[in-house]
C-alpha positions as CSV (number, residue, x, y, z in Angstrom):
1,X,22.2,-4.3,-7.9
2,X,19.8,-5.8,-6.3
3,X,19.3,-10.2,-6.6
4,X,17.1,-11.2,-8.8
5,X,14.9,-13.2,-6.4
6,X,14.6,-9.8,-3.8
7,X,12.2,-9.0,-6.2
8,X,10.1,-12.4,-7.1
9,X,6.2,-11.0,-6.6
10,X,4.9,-8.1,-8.9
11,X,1.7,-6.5,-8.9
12,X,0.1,-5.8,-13.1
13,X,-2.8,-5.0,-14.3
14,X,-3.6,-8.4,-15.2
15,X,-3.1,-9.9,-12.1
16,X,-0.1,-10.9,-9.1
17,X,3.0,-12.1,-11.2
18,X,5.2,-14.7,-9.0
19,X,8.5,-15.8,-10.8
20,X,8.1,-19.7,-10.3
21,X,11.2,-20.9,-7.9
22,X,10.4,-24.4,-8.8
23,X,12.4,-24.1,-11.9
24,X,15.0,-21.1,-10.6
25,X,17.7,-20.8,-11.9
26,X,17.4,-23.0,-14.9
27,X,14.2,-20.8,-16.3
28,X,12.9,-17.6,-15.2
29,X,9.2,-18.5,-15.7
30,X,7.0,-16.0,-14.1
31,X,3.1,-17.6,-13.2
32,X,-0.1,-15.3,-13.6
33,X,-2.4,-15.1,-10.7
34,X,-6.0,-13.4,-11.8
35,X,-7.3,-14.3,-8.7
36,X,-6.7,-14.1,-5.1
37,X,-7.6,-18.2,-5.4
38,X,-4.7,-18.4,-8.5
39,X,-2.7,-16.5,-5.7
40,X,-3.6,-18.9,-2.8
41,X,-3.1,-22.0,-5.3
42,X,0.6,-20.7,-6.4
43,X,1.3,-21.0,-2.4
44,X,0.1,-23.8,-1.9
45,X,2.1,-25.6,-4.6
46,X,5.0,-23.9,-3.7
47,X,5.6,-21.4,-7.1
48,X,6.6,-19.3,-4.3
49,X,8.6,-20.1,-1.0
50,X,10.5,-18.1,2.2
51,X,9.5,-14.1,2.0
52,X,7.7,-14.8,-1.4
53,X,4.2,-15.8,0.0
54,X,4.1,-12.4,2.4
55,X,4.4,-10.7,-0.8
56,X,2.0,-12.6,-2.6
57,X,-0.7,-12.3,0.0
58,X,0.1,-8.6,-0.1
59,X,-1.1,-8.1,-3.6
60,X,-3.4,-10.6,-3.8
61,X,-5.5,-8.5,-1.4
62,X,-5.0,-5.9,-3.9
63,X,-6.7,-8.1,-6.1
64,X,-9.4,-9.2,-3.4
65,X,-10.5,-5.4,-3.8
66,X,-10.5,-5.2,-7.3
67,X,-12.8,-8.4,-7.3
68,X,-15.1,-6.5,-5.1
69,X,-15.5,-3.2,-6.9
70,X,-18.9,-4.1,-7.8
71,X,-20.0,-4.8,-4.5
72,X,-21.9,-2.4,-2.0
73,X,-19.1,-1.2,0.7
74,X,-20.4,-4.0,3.6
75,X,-20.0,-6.6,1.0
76,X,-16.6,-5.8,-0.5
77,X,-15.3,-5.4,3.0
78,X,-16.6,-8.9,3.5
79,X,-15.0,-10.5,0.6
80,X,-11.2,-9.1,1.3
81,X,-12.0,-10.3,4.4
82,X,-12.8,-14.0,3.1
83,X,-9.6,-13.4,0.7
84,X,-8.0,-13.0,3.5
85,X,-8.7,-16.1,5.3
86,X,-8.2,-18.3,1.7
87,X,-4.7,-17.0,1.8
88,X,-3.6,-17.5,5.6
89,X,-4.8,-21.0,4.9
90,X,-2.3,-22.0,2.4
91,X,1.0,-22.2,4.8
92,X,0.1,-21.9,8.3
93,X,3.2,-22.3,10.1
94,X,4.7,-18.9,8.9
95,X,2.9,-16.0,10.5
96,X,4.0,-13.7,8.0
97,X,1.1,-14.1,6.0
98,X,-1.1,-13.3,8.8
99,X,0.6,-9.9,9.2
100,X,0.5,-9.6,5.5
101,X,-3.5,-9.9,5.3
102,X,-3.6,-7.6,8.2
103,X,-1.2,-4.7,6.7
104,X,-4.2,-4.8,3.9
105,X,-7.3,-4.6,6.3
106,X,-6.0,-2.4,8.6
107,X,-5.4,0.1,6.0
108,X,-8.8,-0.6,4.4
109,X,-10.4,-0.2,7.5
110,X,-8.7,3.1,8.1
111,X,-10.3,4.4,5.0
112,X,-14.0,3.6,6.4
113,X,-16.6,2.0,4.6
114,X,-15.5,2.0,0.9
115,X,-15.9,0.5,-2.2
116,X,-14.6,0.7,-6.0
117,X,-11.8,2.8,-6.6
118,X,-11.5,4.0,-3.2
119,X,-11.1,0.6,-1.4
120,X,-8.7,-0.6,-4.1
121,X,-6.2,2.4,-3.6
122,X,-6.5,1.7,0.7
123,X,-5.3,-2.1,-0.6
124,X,-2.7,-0.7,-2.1
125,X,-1.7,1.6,0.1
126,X,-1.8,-1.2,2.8
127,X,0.2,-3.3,0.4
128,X,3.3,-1.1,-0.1
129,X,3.2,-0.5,3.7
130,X,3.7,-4.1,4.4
131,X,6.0,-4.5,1.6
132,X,8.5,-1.5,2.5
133,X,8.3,-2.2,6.4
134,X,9.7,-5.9,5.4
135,X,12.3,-5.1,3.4
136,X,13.6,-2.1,6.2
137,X,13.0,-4.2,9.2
138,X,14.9,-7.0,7.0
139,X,17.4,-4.1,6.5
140,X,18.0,-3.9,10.2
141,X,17.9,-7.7,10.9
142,X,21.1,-8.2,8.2
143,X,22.6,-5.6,9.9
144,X,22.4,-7.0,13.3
145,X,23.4,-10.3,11.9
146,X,26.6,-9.2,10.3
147,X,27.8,-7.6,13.2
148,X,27.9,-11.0,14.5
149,X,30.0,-12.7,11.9
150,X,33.9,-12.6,11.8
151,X,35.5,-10.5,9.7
152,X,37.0,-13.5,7.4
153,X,35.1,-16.1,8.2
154,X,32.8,-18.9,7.1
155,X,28.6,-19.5,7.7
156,X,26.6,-22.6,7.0
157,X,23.0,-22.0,5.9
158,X,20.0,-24.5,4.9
159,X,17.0,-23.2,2.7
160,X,16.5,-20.4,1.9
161,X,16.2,-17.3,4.0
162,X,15.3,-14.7,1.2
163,X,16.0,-10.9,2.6
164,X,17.2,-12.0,5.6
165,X,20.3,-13.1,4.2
166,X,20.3,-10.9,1.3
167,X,20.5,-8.5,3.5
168,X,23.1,-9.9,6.2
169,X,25.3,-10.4,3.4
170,X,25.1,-7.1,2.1
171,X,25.9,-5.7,5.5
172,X,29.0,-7.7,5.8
173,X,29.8,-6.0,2.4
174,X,29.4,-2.7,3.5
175,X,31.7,-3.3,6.6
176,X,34.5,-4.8,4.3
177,X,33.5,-8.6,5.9
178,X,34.9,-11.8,3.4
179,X,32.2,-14.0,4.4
180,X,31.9,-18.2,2.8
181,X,28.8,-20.0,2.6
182,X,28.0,-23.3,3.0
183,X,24.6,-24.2,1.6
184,X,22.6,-27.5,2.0
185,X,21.1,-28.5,-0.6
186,X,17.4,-28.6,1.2
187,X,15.1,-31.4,-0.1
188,X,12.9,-32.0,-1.3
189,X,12.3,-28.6,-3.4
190,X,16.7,-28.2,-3.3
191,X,15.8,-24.6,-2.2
192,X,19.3,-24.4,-0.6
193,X,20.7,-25.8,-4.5
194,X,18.4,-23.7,-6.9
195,X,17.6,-20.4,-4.8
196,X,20.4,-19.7,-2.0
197,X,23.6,-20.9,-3.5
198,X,22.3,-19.1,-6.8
199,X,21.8,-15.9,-5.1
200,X,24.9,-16.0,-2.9
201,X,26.9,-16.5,-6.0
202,X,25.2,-13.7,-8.1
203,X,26.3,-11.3,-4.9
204,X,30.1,-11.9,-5.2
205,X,30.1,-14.5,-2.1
206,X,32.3,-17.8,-1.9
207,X,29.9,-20.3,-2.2
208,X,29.7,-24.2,-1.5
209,X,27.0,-26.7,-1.5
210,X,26.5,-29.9,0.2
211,X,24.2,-32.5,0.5
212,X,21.9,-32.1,3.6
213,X,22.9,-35.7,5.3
214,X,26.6,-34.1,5.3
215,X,26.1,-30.9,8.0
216,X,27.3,-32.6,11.2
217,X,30.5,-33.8,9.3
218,X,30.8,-30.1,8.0
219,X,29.9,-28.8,11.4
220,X,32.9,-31.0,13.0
221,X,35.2,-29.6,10.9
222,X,35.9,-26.7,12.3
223,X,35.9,-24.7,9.6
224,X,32.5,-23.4,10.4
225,X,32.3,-20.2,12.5
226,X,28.3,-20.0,12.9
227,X,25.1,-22.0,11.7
228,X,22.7,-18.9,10.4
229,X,19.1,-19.7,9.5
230,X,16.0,-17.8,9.4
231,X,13.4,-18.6,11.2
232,X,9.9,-19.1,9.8
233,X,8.6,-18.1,13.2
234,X,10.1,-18.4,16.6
235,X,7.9,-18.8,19.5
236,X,8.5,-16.3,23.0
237,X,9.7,-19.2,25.0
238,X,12.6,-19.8,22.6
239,X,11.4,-22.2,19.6
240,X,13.0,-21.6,16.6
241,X,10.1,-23.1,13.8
242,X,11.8,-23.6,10.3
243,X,12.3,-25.7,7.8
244,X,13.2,-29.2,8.5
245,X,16.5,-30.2,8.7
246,X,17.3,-26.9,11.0
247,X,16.9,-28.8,14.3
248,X,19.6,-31.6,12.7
249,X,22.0,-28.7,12.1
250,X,21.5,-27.5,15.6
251,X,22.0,-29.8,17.8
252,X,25.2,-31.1,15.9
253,X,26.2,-27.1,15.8
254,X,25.9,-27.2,19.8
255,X,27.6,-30.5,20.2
256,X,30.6,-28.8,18.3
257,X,31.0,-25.7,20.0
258,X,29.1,-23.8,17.1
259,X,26.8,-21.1,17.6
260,X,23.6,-21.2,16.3
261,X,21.7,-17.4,14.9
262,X,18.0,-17.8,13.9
263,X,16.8,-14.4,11.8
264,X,13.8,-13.7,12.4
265,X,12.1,-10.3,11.8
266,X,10.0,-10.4,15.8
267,X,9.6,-13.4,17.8
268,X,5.6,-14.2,17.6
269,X,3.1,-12.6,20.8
270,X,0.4,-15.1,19.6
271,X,2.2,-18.1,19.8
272,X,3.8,-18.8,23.7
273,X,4.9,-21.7,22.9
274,X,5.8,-24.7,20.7
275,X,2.8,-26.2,20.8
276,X,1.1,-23.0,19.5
277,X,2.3,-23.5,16.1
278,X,0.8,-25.6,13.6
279,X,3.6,-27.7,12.2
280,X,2.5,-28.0,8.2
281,X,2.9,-31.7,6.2
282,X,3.3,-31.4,3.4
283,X,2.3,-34.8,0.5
284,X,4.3,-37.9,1.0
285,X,4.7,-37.9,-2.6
286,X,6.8,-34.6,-2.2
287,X,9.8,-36.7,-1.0
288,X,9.6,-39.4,-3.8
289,X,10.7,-37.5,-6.8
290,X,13.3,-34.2,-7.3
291,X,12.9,-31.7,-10.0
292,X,10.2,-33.7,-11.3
293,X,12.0,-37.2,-11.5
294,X,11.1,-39.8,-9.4
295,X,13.8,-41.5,-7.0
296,X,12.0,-44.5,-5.9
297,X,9.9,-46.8,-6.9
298,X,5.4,-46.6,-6.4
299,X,5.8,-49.0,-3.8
300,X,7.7,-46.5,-1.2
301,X,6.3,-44.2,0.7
302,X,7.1,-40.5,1.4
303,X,6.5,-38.4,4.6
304,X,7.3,-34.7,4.9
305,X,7.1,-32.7,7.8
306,X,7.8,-29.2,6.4
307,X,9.3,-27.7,9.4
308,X,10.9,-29.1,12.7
309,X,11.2,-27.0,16.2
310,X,14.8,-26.4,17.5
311,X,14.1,-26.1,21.7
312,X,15.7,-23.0,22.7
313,X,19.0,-25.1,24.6
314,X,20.4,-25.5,21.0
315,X,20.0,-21.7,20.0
316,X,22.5,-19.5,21.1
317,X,21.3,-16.1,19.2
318,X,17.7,-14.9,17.8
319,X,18.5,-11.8,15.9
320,X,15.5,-9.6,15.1
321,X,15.1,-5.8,13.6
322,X,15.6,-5.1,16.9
323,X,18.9,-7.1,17.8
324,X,20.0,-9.8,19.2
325,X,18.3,-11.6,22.0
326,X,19.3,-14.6,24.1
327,X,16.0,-17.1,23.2
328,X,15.0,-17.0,27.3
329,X,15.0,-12.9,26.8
330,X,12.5,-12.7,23.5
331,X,10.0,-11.0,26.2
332,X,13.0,-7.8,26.2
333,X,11.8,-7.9,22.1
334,X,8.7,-6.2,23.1
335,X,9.5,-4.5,26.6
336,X,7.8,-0.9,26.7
337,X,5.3,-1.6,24.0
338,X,1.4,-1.6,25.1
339,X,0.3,-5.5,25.3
């Protein structure tokens, strides 16, 4: 059986349904988006995180074209376009949503100029596209990633990495691995608390959480055979962009003789380098309260960087649906393919 959370976004008649990880585990609240700008909102304030957002902007673009089913054909092609660039906006760092919107159009376009009934089924059909090639190239990233792993041995994590790991651990499953996870905790949303120690647990894995100021000391232990994160996008010199607190974990993983894996589905052609990535901030306020309770007082502060940049001499491994690639070699990612 599949975890629960492999399975968070949900297309209806009424709308996108996102199961709110704000609150996972504790409720199982799912939030209504009627429109692609209810969509783009639930983003934005995070009712959705990791791999969720992909599959919201999928079928929110199925909802774009429903919006537009009283338009001419040139029109309704212009608003799913527009829905489109209303939904990259919300989290720019991660490029999946950017491959997301264009799964949708590029279907949509195939189908000519259409409208009503005929440009919502193209959606659609662009939709489950993008959503099966995720979950199979996701398929082939765990694999490659448990093939990495001892057979008894133990991984340290931060955030969450959704299908990625989902599917490494099931890998290691299926090749008779006993894996243990270490999970930071990840403030300020506690994804690594609420969403990755929950789902490693509901699989059958041995499961520990820390605090994310304790990683180094973990990572000195020797008790920690690799640090595995995803990576919300990794650039083709070797930056590995993801959520802050990764680069911390790095460099104290490479300063203890710990390889580092960043998961990542393809390192990113439109982005050569670190500086081609927008790095998102995120409100101050963010940082000043957890689960809705606030830990200091109205005259502090907050700032929140959302994701930090680990420079390639701290990565040892970026494993893709493709393999495994040293980060100096993500050019060999693409090798053979028309540019």
């Amino acid at each position: 059986m599949e975890p629960v959370l492999a399975h968070s976004v949900r297309l209806a008649d009424d709308g996108v349904h996102v199961l709110d990880r704000r609150s996972f585990p504790f409720e199982r609240t799912w939030v209504r988006c009627a429109t692609v700008a209810d969509v783009a909102k639930a983003i934005e304030d995070m009712v959705t995180q990791s791999s969720g957002p992909y599959f919201a902007v999928l079928w929110g673009m199925v909802l774009a074209a429903r919006e537009a089913s009283g338009l001419d054909a040139a029109d309704a092609r212009a608003h799913v376009g527009r829905a489109g660039e209303l939904l990259e906006a919300t989290r720019r760092t991660n490029n999946h949503l950017r491959k997301a919107v264009a799964a949708v159009l590029t279907a949509v376009d195939a189908a000519g100029p259409v409208t009503g009934a005929a440009l919502e089924a193209a959606a659609l059909a662009g939709a489950v596209a993008g959503d099966e090639r995720y979950r199979s190239r996701s398929r082939a990233l765990g694999t490659a990633t448990a093939a990495l792993l001892p057979a008894d041995g133990c991984v340290l994590t931060h955030c969450w990495a959704d299908l990625y790991l989902t599917e490494t651990v099931a890998a290691a499953h299926r090749d008779g691995k006993r894996l243990r996870f270490i999970c930071t905790e990840t403030r300020p949303y506690l994804q690594g608390a609420r969403l990755t120690a929950e789902t490693l647990a509901e699989m059958g894995v041995d499961t520990t959480l820390i605090t994310d100021g304790m990683g180094a000391a973990v990572l000195s232990s020797g008790e920690v055979d690799a640090l595995v994160t995803a990576g919300d996008r990794v650039t083709m010199d070797g930056h590995v962009v993801n959520k802050v607190g990764t680069l911390g974990l790095a460099v104290a993983a490479h300063a203890f003789d710990v390889p580092f894996l960043a998961l990542v589905q393809a390192p990113d052609r439109l982005a050569p380098t670190a500086a081609d990535v927008p790095i998102e901030y995120r409100p101050g306020e963010e940082v000043l309260s957890t689960l809705g309770r606030r830990t200091a007082s109205d005259r502090v502060r907050g700032l929140y960087p959302a994701f930090d940049v680990t420079p390639p001499r701290f990565v040892t491994s970026v494993v893709t649906d493709r393999g495994v690639f040293a980060p100096d070699r993500l050019a060999d990612y693409y090798r053979g393919e028309q540019q």
